[in-house]
N, C-alpha and C positions, 0 to 999 in steps of 0.2 A: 638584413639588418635587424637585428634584437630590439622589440621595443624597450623604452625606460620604465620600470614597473615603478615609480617614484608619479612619472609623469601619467602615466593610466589611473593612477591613485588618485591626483590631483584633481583628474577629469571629474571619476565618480565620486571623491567628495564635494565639488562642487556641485553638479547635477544633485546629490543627498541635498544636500542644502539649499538649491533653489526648491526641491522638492516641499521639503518641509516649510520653506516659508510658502509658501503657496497652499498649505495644509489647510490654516486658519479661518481662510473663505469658506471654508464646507461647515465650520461648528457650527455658526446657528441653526441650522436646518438638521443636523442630528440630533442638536440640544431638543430641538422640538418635536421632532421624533418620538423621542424616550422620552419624552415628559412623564413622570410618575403619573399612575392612576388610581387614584382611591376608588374605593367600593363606594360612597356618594358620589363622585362624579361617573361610572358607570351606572349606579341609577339613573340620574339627570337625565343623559344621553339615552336611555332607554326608554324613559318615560316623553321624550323630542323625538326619536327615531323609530321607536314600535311600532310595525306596522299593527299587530291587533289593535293596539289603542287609538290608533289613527281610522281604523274602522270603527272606532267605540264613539270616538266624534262625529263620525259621520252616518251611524244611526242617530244621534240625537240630533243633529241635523237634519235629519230623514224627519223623525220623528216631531220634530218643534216645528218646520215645515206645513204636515198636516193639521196640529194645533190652527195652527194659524191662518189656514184653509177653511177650517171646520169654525171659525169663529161668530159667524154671523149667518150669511146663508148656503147650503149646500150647493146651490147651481148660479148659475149668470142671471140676470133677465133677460128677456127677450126682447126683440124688438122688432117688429112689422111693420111693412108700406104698402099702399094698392093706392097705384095713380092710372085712373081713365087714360084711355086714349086720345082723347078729347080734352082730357084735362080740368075735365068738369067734376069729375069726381074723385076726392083725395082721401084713403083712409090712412089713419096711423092709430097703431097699439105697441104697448108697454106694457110686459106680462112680468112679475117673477111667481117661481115655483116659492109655494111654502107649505111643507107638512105639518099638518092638523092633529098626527099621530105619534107624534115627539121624535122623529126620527133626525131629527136636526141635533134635540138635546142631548141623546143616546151618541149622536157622534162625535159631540163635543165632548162628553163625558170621557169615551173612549180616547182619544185622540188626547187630551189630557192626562190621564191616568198611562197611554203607550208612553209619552215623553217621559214623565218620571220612571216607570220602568227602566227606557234606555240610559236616562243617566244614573242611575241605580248599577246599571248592569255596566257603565266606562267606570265607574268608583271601584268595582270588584275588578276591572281589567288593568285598572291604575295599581291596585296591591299586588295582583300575581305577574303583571308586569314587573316592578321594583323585587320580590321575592326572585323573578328567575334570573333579574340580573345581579341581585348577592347569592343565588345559587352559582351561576356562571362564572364567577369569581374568586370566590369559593374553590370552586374545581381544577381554575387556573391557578391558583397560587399554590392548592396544595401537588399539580400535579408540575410544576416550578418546584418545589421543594423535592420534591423525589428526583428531577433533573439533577442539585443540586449534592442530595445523596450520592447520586451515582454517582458523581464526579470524584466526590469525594473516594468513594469507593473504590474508581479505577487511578486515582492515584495512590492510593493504600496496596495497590495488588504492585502494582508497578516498582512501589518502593521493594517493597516484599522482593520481587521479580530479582530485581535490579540486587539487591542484597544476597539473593542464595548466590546470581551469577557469581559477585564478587568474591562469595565461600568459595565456588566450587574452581576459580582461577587461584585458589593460595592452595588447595588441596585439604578446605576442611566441609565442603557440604559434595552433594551426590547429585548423578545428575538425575535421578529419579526426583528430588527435591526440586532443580530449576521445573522441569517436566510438568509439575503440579502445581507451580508458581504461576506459570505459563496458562497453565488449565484456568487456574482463579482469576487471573488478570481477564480470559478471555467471555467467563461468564459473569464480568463485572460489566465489560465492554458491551456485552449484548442488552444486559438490563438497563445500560444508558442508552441504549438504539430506543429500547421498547420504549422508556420513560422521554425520551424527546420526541419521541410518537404521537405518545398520549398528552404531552405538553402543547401540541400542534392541534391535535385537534379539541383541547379545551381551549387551547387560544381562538379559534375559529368561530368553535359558538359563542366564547364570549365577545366578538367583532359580532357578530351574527345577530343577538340581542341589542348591543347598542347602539348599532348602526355606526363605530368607530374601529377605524383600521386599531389593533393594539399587537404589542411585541411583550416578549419576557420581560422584559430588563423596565418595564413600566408597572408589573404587580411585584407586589411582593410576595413571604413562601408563606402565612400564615391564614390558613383559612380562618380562623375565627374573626378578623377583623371584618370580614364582610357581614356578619353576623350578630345584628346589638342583641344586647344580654338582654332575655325577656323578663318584666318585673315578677318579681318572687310570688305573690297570689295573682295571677292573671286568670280574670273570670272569664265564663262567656259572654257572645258579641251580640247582637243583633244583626248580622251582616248583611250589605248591601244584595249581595247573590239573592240572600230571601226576600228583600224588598222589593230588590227585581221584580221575584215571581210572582211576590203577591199583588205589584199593580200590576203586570202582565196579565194575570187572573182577573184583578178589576177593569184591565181594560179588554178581557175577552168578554167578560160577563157583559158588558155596556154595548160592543160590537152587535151580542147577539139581541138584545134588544133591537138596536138599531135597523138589524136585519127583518125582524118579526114588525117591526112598526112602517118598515119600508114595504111591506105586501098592499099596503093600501096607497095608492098614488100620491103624489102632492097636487095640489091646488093650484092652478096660476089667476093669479090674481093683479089686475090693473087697471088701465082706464084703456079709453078707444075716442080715438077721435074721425069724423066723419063726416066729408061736410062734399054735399049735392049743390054747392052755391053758397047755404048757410048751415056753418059748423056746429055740429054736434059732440059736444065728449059727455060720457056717460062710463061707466063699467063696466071692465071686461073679466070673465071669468072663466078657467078652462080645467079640464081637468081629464085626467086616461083611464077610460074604464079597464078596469083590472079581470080582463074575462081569462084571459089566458095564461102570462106571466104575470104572477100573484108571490116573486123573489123568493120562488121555492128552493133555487138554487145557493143562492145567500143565505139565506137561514140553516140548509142544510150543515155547509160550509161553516157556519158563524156555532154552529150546536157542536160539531165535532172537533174545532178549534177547542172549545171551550174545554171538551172531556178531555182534549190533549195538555192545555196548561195547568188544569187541576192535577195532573199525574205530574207534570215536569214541578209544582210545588210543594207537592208531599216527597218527591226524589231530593228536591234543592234541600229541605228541612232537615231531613234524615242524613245527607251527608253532611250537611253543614254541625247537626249535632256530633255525628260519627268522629268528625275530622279535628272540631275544639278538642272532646273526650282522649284518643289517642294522639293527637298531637300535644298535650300536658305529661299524659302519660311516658308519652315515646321520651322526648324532653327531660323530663325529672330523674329519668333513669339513665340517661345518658350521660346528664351533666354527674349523676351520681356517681357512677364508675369513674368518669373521667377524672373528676377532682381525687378519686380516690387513689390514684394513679400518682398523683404528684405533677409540679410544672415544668420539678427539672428532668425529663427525661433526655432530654438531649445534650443537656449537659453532660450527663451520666454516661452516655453513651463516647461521645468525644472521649472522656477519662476513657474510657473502657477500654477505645481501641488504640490508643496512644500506650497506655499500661501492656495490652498482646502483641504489642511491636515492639516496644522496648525489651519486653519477658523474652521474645523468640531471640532477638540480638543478644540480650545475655544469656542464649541457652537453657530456658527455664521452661521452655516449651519446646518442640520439635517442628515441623514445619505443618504435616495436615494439622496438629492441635488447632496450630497458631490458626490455622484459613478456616476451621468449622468455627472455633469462637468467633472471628472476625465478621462472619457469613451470619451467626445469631444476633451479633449485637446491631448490624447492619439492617436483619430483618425485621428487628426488633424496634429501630429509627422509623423504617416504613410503615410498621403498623403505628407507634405515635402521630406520624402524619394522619393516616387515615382515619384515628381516632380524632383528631382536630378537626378535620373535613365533614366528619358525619357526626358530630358534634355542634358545627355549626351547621348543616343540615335539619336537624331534629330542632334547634333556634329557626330557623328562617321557615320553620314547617309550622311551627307553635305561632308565630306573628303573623302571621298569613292564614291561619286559619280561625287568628280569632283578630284579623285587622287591625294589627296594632300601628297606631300610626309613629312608629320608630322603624319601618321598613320603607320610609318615603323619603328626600331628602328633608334634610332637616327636623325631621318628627313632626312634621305636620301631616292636615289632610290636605 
């Protein structure tokens, strides 16, 4: 028996149709998916999810910690019993250690001066945090726009393709013409492999940085949006990286006292009480003769610390000068080409290859003509991108190196 192809029809539009209504359940959770992502909301989320900054807390943690250790005195008291067997005889003493040779002060001092350091050194990890995630974004959206290119691309070869075909079925093109149609199409094809490649894995670091899963279809193709424009005299900073090192320095110099003042013991100092039937308290006093360890190993320790952060703050100074100097530099010449350039280049380009499509249909080109111009003005789109990318590059390099605070959300610190 022949089915009814009426009645087969009828089935699969209905099944389409229960399909599609059943579709509508799944948007919100795509919708939420794709949520657009601004280059401030990947700051945000980077400055929440980083893990280095999340270790920048938890030195100062560390560090406000010892502060607060070091506030009063260095050790516990003590505390002592001796009860007879008999019962007849009860002693009790209460000692605390105190140094006589300021090694209490010296730690304080230190332990004070390490906390500002640390939070000196999360304020630098908060800037190049927020910088690497508009670098990260940056790289995604211009390496999205090159995605975009392509596409464009391989539908331009395709048309091309598609059009000798249709020549060469009426008898006016060759087939050495499809042949080479066929070639362009196929290294448009490939340069869309490479460029969804490179799309994949700037999508990754930029997930990687924020600690937020993200897709294409949530950045946009324009790197300089992640990029604020840096103000036109932007001077040098005092930046936190130096401040870092220079309590770092202050709090090794203070260490090494403390080491040097620690070679003489502390003092225990308390009362005693003592009593044979009738109680005695009087003062107790104790102390460790320093015959042998005399904290030669501390001091050592606290002397070569110290030669090491006097080096790591003339390193910090010098790059930190180095990095303002060339990062204005790098900057002013970049934005200088770039502007020189013009903003429509993409425009221009569009025209252009719309103009080598229409020309080769009227016969005003030949077919390689038409695919090498096609092929410049294409290459020509790609370096625009990459002049956008490293353009805001040479930005995100110049406010990061002199901490402008327009690389944080909101323009604050």
């Amino acid at each position: 028996m022949t089915p009814n192809p009426s009645g087969w029809g009828a089935v699969f539009l209905l099944f389409g149709l229960l399909t599609v209504a059943s579709a509508p359940a799944q948007e919100p959770a795509q919708a939420a998916d794709s949520a657009p992502l601004t280059p401030e909301d990947a700051v945000s989320a980077a400055l929440s999810n980083h893990v280095a900054l999340r270790r920048a807390d938890a030195a100062v943690l560390a560090a406000d910690g010892n502060r607060k250790q070091s506030s009063l005195f260095l050790s516990n008291p003590e505390f002592g019993a001796d009860l007879g067997v008999n019962a007849q005889h009860v002693e009790f003493s209460v000692l605390q250690p105190v140094s006589l040779s300021g090694e209490g002060l010296a730690a304080r001092r230190s332990a004070t001066a390490g906390l500002a350091s640390a939070e000196s050194y999360r304020d630098r990890t908060r800037f190049e945090v927020a910088a690497g995630a508009r670098q990260a974004y940056a790289d995604a959206a211009a390496t999205h726009a090159h995605v975009e290119l392509a596409r464009r691309s391989v539908d331009l070869t395709r048309r091309m393709r598609e059009g000798v075909a249709l020549k060469l079925d009426v008898g006016e093109g060759s087939a050495l013409d499809v042949r080479l149609a066929r070639m362009a199409e196929a290294t448009a094809t490939s340069m869309l492999l490479d460029d969804l490649e490179a799309e994949a894995e700037a999508l990754r670091r930029l997930a990687a940085v924020t600690g937020s899963a993200v897709s294409s279809e949530q950045i946009g193709v324009d790197p300089l949006t992640a990029a604020p424009i840096p103000p036109t005299a932007i001077g040098d900073t005092d930046r936190s990286d130096v401040r870092g090192a220079e309590r770092a320095l202050a709090a090794a110099e203070a260490n090494l006292a403390r080491q040097r003042a620690a070679a003489l013991p502390a003092i225990s100092l308390g009362v005693n009480l003592e009593s044979d039937g009738a109680p005695v308290i009087g003062p107790a006093v104790g102390i460790e003769l320093p015959l042998f360890n005399r904290n030669q190993a501390g001091r050592s320790a606290a002397s070569g610390e110290l030669a090491v952060t006097e080096a790591e703050l003339n390193v910090t100074r010098a790059v930190a000068t180095t990095e303002q100097a060339t990062a204005r530099a790098r900057h002013a010449e970049a934005a200088r080409v770039v502007e020189a350039l013009g903003a429509d280049l993409q425009s221009d380009a569009l025209t252009t290859l719309a103009g080598i499509e229409a020309g080769y249909r009227a016969g005003q080109f030949d077919l390689p003509t038409a695919v090498v111009l096609q092929n410049q003005v294409i290459e020509g789109q790609a370096a625009a991108i990459d002049l956008q990318r490293r353009l805001a590059a040479a930005r995100i390099d110049l406010l990061l190196a002199t901490e402008h605070p327009s690389l944080l959300p909101g323009g604050a610190r």
